[in-house]
N, C-alpha and C positions, 0 to 999 in steps of 0.2 A: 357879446360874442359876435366875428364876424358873422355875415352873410354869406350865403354859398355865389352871390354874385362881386365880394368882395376879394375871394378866392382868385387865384392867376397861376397858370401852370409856371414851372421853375424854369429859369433859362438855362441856358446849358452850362453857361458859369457856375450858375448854383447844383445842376447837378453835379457837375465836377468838385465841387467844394464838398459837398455832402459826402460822395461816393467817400471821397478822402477823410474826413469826419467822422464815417459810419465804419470803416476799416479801423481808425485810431481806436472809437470807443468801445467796439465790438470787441478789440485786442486787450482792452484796459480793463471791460467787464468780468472776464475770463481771470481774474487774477486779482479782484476787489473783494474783501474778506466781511467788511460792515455793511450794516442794514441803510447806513446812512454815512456813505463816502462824501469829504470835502472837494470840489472842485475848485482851482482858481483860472479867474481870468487874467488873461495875461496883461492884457492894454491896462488893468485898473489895480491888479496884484490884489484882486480880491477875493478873499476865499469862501465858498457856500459850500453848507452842508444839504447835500440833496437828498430824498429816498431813492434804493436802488431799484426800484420799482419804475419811478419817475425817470431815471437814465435808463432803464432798459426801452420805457414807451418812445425816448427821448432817441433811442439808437433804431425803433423803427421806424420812427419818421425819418432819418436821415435816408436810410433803406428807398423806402417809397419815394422819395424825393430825387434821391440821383436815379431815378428809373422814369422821373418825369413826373411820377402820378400827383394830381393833387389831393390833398391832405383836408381830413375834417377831423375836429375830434368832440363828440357830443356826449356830457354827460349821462350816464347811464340809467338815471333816473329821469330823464327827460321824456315830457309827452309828445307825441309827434302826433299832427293831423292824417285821417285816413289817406290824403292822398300821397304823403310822405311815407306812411307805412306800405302802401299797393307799391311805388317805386322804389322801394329797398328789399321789398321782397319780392317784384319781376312779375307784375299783376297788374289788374286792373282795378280801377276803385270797386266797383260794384262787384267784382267777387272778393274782395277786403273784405268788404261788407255781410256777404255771406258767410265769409271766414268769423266774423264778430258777431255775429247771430247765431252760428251755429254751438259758440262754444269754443273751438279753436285757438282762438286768442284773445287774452284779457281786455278789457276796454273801460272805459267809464266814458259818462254818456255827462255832458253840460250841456244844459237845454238843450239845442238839439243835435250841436256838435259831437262824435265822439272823439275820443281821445285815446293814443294806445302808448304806454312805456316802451319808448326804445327797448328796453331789453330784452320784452315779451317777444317784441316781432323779432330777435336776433334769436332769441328759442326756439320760436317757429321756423324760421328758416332752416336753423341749425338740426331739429327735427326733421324735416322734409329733405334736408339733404342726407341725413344716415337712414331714412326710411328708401330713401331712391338708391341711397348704396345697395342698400339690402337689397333690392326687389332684382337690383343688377346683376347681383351676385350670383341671384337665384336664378336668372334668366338664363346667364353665362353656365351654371353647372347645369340645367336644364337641355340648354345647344349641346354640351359634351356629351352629355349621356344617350344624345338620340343621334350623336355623331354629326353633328352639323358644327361644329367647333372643337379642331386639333388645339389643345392645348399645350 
């Protein structure tokens, strides 16, 4: 697997390429009937059977790409070190830390390293972001009702 230091933002070439790319596939997706469409290349006239699963992931890299962003893609089962987990979720290690002591998020513990599944901390965030909806929402109907926000 690359490295995140082996990673390079896309030139504008290649955003232009993609944008175009990401329009064609997004056009051809809309209209693909099988779990598992043939693709071919053109330069080799070779034809691959993909999952349409794989092309859709496959249409939002293109996406993110003509927009500049760089692109990681890490499997889901993957452990990540707490200080990887604190910057994906907009933290600091030592309240990570508290977060994994408290219960909050899964961990396992190798001697004295811990360790958290990508996916866990993408649950956790994904929780703290619809617990922050809410509280928002509540705050917003809150201002209405005491007339501090014309809705």
């Amino acid at each position: 697997m690359d490295s995140i230091d082996e990673i390079i933002r896309p030139t504008k070439e290649e955003q232009k390429t993609a944008m175009e790319s990401y329009d064609a596939l997004d056009s051809a997706l809309s209209q693909i009937q099988s779990d598992y469409p043939e693709i071919e290349i053109e330069e080799t006239k070779e034809r691959i059977k993909i999952p349409l699963n794989s092309l859709k992931l496959l249409a939002k890299i293109l996406k993110a790409t003509s927009q500049g962003k760089l692109i990681s893609i890490v499997p889901i089962a993957t452990e990540i070190t707490t200080q990887a987990a604190a910057e994906l979720i907009g933290c600091s290690r030592p309240h990570l830390i508290k977060l994994l002591e408290n219960g909050e998020i899964k961990f396992t513990k190798i001697g004295k390293h811990r360790r958290i599944k990508y996916q866990d901390v993408l649950e956790y965030k994904k929780k703290v972001k619809t617990e922050q909806r809410k509280l928002l929402i509540e705050i917003m109907k809150a201002d209405e009702e005491s007339g501090l926000y014309d809705s």
